[in-house]
N, C-alpha and C positions, 0 to 999 in steps of 0.2 A: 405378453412378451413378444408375440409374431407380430404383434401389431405394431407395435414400439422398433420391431426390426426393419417392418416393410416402409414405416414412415423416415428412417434413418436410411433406407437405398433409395427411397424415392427423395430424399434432401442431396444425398450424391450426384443423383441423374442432372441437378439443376447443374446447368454451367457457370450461373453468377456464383454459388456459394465454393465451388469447386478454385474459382481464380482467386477466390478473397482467400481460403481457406490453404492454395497453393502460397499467397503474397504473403500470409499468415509466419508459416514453415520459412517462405526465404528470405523474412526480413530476420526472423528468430533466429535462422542460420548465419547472417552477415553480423548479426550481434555478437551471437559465440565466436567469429573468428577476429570479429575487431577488442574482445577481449584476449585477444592471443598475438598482438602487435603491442611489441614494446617500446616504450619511449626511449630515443637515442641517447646516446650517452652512459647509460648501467651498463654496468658486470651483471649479469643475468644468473649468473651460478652463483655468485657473491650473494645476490640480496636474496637468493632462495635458501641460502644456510642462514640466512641470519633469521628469516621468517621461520624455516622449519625450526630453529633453537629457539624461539619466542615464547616464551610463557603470559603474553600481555592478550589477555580478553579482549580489547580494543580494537587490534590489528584483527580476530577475529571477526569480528561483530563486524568491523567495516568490508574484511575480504568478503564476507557471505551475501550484503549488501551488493557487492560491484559484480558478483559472479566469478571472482577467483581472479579478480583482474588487478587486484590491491597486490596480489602474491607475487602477478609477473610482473607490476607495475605497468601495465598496458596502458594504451591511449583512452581507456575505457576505466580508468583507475580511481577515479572519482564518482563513478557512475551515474545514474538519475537522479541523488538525493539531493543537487543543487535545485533542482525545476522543480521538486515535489517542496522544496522547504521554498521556496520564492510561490511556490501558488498558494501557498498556506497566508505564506506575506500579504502577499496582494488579498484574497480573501478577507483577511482582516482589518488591511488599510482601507475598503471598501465598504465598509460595514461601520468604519470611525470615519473617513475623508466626505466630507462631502461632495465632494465635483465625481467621485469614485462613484461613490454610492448611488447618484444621479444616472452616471453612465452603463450601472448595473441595467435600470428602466429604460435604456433607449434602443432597444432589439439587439436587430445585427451588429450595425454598428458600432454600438457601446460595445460590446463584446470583441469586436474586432481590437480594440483599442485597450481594452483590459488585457487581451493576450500580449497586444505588443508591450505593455507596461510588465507581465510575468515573462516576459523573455528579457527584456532588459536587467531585471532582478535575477534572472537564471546566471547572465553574464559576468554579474557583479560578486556572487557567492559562488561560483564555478572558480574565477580569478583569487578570489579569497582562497579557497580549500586546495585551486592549484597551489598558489607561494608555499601554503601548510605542508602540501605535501612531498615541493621541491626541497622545502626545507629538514622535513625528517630524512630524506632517501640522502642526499647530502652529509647530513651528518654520519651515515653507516659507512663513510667509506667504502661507496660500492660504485663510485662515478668517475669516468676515466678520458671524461673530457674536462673544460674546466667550468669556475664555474659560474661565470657571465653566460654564456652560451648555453648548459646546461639549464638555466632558470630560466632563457628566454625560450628556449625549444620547449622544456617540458610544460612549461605556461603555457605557450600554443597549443602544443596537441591534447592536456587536458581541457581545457576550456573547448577547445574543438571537440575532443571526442563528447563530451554531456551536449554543446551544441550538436551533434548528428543523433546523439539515442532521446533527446528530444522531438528532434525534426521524423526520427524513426517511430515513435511512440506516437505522433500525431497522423502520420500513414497508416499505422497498424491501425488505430480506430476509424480511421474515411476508408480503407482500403481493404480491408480485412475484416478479422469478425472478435468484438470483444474491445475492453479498452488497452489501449496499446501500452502504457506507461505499467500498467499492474503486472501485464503479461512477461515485460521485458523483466521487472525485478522479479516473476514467478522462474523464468527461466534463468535467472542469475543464481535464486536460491538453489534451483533444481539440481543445476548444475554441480552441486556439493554431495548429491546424494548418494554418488558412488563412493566417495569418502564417507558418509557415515557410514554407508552400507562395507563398506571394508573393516573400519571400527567395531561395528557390530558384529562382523565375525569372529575379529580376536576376543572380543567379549565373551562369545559364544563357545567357540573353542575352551576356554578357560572357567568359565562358571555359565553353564545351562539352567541353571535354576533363572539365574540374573536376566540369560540370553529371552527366556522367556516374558519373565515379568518386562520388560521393555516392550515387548509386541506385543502386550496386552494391553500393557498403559496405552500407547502408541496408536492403535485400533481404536480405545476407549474415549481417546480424548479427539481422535478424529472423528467419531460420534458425535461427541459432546458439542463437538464446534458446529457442525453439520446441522444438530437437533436448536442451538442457540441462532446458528445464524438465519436460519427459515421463522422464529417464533417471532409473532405477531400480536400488538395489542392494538384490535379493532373498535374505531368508536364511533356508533350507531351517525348515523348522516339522515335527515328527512329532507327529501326538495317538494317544497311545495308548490302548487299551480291554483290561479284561481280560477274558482268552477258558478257560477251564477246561479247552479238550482243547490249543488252541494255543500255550498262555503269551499272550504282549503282543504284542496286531496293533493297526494305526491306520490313520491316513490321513494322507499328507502333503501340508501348503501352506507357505505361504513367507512374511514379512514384508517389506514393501513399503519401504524408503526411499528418500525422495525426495534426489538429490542437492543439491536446493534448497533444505531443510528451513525454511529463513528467510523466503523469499519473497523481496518488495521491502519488507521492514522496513528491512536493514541501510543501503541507502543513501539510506533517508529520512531514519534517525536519522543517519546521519553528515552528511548534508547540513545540519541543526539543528542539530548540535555545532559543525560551523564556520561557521552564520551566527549563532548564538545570539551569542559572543566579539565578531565582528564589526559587529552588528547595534548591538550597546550601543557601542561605539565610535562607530561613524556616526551614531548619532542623538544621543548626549549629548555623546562627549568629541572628535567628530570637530574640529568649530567651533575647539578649540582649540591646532589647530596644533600639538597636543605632536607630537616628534620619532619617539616610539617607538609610538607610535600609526599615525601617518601610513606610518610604515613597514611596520609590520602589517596594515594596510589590506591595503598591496598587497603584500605576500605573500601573502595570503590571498584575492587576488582569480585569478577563473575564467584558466585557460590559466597562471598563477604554477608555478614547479617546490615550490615550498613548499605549495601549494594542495593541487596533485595527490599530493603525497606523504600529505600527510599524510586526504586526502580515502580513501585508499589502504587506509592503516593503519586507518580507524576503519571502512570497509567489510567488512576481514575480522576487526576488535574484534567488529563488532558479530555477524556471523556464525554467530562461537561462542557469544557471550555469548547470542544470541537465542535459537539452537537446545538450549541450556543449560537455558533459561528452559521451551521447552516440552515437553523430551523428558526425559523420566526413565526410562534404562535400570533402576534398580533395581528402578521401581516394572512394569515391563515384564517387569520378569523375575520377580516375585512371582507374576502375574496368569497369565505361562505355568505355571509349577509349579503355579499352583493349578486350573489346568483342564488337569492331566494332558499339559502338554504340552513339547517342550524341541528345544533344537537340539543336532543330529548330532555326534556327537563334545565337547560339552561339558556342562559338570555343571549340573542346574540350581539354582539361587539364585545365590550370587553370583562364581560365574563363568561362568554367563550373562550377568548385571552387568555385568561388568569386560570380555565379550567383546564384547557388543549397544555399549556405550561406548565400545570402540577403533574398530569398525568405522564409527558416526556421525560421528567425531573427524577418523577419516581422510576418508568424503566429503563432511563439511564443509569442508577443506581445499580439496578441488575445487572446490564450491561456492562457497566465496568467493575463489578465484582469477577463475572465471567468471564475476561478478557484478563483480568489480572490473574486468576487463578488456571487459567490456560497457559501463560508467557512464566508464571513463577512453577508449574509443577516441574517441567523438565531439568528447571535451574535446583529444586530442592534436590531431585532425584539424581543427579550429574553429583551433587557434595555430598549427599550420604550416601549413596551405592558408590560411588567412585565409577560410573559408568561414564565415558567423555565421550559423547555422542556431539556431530558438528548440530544435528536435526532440533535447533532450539524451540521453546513455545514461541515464540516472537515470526520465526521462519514456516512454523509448522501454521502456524493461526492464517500467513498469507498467501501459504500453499492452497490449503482448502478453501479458502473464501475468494480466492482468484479463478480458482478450478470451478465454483459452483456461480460466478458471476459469467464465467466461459460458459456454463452448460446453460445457464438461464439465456444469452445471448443468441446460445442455436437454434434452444426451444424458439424464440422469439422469430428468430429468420425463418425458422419452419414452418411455423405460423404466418406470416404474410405473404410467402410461397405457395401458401396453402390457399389464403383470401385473395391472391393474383390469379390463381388459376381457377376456383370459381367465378369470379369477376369476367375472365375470358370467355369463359365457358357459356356464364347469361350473354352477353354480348352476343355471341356464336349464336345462340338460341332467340335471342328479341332480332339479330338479323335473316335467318331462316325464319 
């Protein structure tokens, strides 16, 4: 523990991690306040009664998303899910396009040019989910300019504000420590936790037995995420070298996979699969009373057996489909065979292939059993205890997996802080 301390003041003493970790705190600070600038035009007290009288899981799920910024309708109201679902886009179209998939292989360059193609896709689904959501605020009767003007202001400064916590998210990883775009929704979720922790009291207040079992579960499943997201399925590595009196000697390591391989992709995308259906229902065709709407509503609404199920299936869809998207055994197994290397008992090329692809197939399996059973406990536990906590599995799973990519990031800076200053230090010593 003293040693874990004194290497933690000696990472303070450095003045590079000091600036990152200052730019850190004041870009995170200029985020929270630009979700506290509201778009021209609303009654600000108008559209917070109508939020606070809302019983629709949606406007939830999306305020927790934007960092509370969906509630004041801020410039920030649409937040970063335009640029995280355009680079999922692009990702994909890269992977089917060819001229894409080409420009993957050509370094910097292609890469320069991939990002301007996820920016342009940010602009065009930032423009979309602005009109969406000029169009719900519009209809609350809560708009007191008119409404030409109103659709052309609040178009601008959504689409503006995702363009700046984009450009912010892209500072925070060059300039700071950690990647910027997770940090930003880690700090949007955050931001809700004095709301649940107010929740929690009147829970507490009123039934302690309950007050407890919450901080247990809560504790338990923060473990659980913690113990899932660190497990590893390692597969033996031999590099061989040739030797003229020995034949073939090497050296063995191993390949790391991550039982997670997805992250918290999968139950962001499944969370916008079923608000996306329902979102357009509620805001255009909700008014109109049709039957089969009305109905779909609520099955699709939070604590539904319809909800959970199918919120179920597109968690472990997305899973494979995601991990699909970034892992290519084939090309894995190329890259070993061509630096002489292979695993124990199998051929290399392509059955390596075929064997590196069973093995991630299967714990992705796991991985998305555990992902799902993390994002569905809070949701059982909220409709049989009647406990309404905002701290969902979905929020909770990217609190903790943000926070230990953040602590993996400083370890890492600490580390080459550490190989800078003996590096110095020989130098110092081969010049004396």
């Amino acid at each position: 523990m003293a040693a874990n301390q004194h290497l933690v003041l000696e990472l303070f003493k450095s003045s590079e991690f000091k600036q990152r970790l200052i730019f850190l705190l004041a870009a995170l600070f200029v985020f929270r306040i630009g979700a506290h600038i509201p778009v021209p035009g609303v009654d600000a007290a108008a559209l917070n009664d109508f939020y606070q009288n809302s019983t629709n899981g949606i406007l939830n799920m999306l305020n927790m998303f934007s960092g509370g910024s969906l509630e004041r309708f801020s410039i920030f109201a649409i937040g970063i899910m335009p640029y995280i679902s355009a680079s999922i886009v692009v990702q994909l179209a890269s992977e089917i396009i060819p001229t894409l998939k080409a420009l993957k292989k050509e370094g910097e360059a292609g890469r320069k040019i991939i990002t301007k193609y996820t920016r342009l896709c940010t602009v065009f689904l930032a423009t979309l989910q602005g009109v969406a959501a000029a169009a719900f605020v519009y209809q609350q009767n809560v708009v007191v300019i008119g409404q030409i003007e109103f659709y052309f202001s609040t178009i601008i400064c959504l689409v503006t504000g995702t363009m700046f916590l984009m450009w912010l998210g892209e500072q925070i990883t060059e300039r700071g420590i950690g990647n910027g775009i997770s940090l930003i929704i880690m700090a949007g979720i955050a931001s809700g936790i004095p709301l649940g922790v107010s929740q929690f009291l009147n829970v507490a207040t009123n039934n302690l037995a309950l007050a407890l079992i919450v901080v247990i579960s809560v504790l338990f499943l923060v473990y659980i995420v913690v113990y899932f997201e660190s497990a590893q399925r390692k597969i033996p590595v031999h590099y061989a070298r040739n030797s003229n009196s020995q034949g073939f000697l090497g050296k063995s390591n191993h390949l790391p996979f991550k039982l997670n391989m997805a992250g918290v992709i999968p139950p962001i995308f499944a969370s916008s699969i079923i608000l996306f259906p329902v979102t357009i229902i509620g805001w255009f065709g909700g008014s109109n009373n049709v039957g089969w709407m009305q109905k779909l509503l609520l099955w699709l609404q939070h604590g539904n057996s319809v909800y959970i199920s199918f919120f179920a299936v597109s968690i472990i869809f997305f899973c494979y489909f995601y991990t699909a998207l970034v892992f290519s055994p084939k090309e894995m197994a190329e890259n070993l065979k061509k630096s002489g290397a292979f695993v124990p008992g199998v051929r290399p090329g392509i059955q390596t292939s075929l064997y590196l692809e069973n093995v991630v197939m299967r714990i992705t399996l796991w991985g998305a059993v555990y992902i799902t059973v993390i994002c569905l406990i809070p949701e059982l536990f909220s409709s049989v205890l009647g406990a309404g906590l905002s701290l969902g599995g979905t929020s909770l799973l990217i609190l903790v997996v943000v926070a230990m990519d953040f602590s993996t990031q400083v370890s890492s800076y600490r580390v080459s802080q550490q190989y800078e200053q003996l590096m110095k230090k020989y130098n110092r010593d081969i010049v004396s």
